[in-house]
C-alpha positions in Angstrom: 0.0 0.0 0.0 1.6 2.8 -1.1 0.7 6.4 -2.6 1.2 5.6 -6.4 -1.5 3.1 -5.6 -3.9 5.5 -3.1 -3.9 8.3 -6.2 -4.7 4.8 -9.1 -7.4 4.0 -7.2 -8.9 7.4 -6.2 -10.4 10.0 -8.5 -10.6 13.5 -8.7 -12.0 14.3 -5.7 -9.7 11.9 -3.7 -6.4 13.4 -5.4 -7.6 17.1 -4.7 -8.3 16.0 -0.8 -4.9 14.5 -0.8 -2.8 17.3 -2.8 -4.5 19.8 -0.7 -3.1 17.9 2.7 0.0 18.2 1.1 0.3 21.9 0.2 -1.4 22.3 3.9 1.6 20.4 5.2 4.5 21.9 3.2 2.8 25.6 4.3 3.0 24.9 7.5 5.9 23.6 8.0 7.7 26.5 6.4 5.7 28.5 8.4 7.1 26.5 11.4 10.7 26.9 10.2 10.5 30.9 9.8 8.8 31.3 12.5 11.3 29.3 14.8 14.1 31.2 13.6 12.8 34.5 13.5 11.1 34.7 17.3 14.2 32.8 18.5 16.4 36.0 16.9 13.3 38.7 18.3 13.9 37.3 21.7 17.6 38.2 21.9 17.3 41.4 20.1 14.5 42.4 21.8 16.2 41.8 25.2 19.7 43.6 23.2 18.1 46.5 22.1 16.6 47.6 25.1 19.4 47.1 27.0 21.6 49.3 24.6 18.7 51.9 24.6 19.0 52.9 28.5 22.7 52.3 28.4 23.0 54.9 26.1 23.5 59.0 26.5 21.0 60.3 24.3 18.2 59.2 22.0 19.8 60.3 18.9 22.9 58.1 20.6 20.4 55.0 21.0 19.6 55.5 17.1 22.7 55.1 15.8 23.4 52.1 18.5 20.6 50.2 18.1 20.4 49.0 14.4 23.7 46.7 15.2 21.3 44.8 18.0 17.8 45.3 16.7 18.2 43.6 13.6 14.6 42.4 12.9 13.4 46.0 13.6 11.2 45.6 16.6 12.4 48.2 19.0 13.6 51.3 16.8 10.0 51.5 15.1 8.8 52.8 18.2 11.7 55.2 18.7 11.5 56.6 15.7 8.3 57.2 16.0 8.8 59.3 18.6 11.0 61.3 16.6 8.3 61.8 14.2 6.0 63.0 17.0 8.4 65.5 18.2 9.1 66.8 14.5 5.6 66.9 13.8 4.7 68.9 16.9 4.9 72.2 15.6 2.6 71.3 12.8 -0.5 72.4 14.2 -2.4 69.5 12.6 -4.2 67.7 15.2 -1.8 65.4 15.4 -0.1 67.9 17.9 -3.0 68.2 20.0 -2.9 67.6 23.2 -0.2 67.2 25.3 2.9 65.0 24.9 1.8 61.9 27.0 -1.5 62.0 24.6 0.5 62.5 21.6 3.0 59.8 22.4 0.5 57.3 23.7 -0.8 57.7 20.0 2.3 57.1 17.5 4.0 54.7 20.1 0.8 52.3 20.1 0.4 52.9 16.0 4.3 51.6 15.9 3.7 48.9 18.5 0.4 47.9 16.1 2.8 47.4 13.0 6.1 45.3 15.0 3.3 43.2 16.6 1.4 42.2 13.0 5.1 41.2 12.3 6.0 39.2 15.1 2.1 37.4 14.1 2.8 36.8 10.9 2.0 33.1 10.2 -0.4 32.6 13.1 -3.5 32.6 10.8 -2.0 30.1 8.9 -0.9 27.8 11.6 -4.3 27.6 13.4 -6.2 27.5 10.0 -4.1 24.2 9.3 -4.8 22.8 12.7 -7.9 23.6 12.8 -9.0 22.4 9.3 -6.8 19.6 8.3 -8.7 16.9 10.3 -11.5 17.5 8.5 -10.2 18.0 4.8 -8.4 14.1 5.9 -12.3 13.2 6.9 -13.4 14.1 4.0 -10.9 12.3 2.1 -11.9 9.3 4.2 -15.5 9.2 3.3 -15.3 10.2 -0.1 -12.6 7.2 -0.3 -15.0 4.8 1.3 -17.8 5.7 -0.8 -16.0 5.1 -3.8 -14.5 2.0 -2.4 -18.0 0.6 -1.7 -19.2 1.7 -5.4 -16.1 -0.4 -7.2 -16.6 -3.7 -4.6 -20.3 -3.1 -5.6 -19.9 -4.0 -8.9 -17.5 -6.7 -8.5 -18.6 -10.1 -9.2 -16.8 -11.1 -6.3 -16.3 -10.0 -2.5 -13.4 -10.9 -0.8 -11.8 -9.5 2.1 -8.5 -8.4 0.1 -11.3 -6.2 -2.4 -12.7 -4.6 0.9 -9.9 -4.2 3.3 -7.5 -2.6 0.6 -9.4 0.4 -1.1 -11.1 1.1 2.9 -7.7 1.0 4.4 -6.3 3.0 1.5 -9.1 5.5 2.0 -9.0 5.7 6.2 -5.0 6.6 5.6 -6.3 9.9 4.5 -7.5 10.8 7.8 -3.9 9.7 9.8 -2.9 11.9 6.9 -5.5 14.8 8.2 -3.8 14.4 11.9 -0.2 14.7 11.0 -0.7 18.0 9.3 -2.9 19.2 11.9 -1.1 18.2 14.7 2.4 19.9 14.3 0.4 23.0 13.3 -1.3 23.1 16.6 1.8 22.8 18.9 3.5 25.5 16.7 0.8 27.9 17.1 0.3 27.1 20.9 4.4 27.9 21.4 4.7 30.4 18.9 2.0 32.0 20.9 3.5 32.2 24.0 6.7 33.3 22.8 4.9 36.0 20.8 3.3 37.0 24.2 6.4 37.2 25.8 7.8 39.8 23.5 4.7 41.8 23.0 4.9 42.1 26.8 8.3 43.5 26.9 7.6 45.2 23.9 4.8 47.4 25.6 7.3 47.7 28.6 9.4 49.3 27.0 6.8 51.9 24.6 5.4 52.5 28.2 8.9 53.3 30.0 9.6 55.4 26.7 6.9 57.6 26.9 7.2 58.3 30.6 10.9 58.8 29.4 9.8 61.6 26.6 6.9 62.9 28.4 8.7 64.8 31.2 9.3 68.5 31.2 12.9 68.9 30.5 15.2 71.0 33.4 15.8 74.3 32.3 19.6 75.0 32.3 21.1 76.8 34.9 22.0 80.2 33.9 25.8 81.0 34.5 26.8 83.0 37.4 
């Protein structure tokens, strides 16, 4: 029993149901393979970057610092946009309304929107997989069945070997169904909670940046 014989003996319906599993599966697991290495990467150079950002003397310092440790661009979005927020402020658009915790709030959680539908990325697909795979493989397993029964119907014949073939044939395609879905499902459940754990620090850090940039500045001293 092997899949040469599984895509003879099925038709078009069949082969669809099982060409589908496969694209599913090859999706997926690219899916799973990105993903891996790029939250791995996020979760040093998240942890980098933040680091090098209060170590540093100056924002405009922290800009030129922290493209050598941020190299997935999750933390400098959000400084930059509050770059953009302090050029923008003598505009007198609404976007300068208000005062500069309001106005910060606002382009920091914009930026944070953007680096977060990055680190997601490949979520959808992963839970779509796991959640529909089973039953594309079910599927394949009735429609298999049916046309199993239909060719042992009009065989002169019936013997065990005519019925346990084409319906064993035709149940492999919901195993089939399970092995896609399955790997899907503990990718997205531990991509999840890694994608959790940077978003946190993530709005950690947007929140101890705009408490940073929201402070009236000391006036220098005037010389004696």
């Amino acid at each position: 029993m092997n899949l040469a014989a599984l895509f003879q003996q099925s038709d078009a319906v069949g082969a669809a149901v099982a060409l589908l599993l496969l694209a599913m599966s090859v999706a997926s697991w690219v899916v799973i393979f990105w993903k891996g290495w790029t939250l791995r990467g996020a979760t040093t150079d998240v942890a980098r970057s933040t680091a090098a950002f209060w170590q540093s003397s100056s924002v405009d310092g922290a800009l030129q610092k922290l493209p050598a440790f941020d190299r997935q661009g999750l933390v400098l979005p959000l400084i930059v946009a509050t770059q953009v927020e302090a050029q923008a402020r003598q505009g007198g658009t609404l976007a300068s309304a208000g005062d500069t915790s309001q106005r910060l709030t606002r382009v920091l959680r914009d930026a944070l929107h953007g680096v977060l539908h990055q680190l997601q990325f490949g979520q959808v697909l992963l839970a779509t997989v796991g959640a529909t795979a089973p039953f594309v493989g079910l599927l394949g397993t009735v429609w298999g069945i049916y046309h199993a029964l239909i060719g042992i119907a009009s065989a002169d014949q019936i013997t065990i070997d005519k019925v346990a073939g084409p319906v064993g044939e035709a149940l492999i395609m919901t195993a089939a169904g399970l092995a896609v879905a399955i790997p899907a499902v503990l990718a997205y459940n531990v991509f999840g909670r890694l994608t959790g754990r940077i978003e946190a620090d993530l709005e950690g850090f947007a929140r101890d940046l705009r408490e940073l940039l929201s402070r009236p500045r000391p006036e220098p001293h005037p010389e004696a």
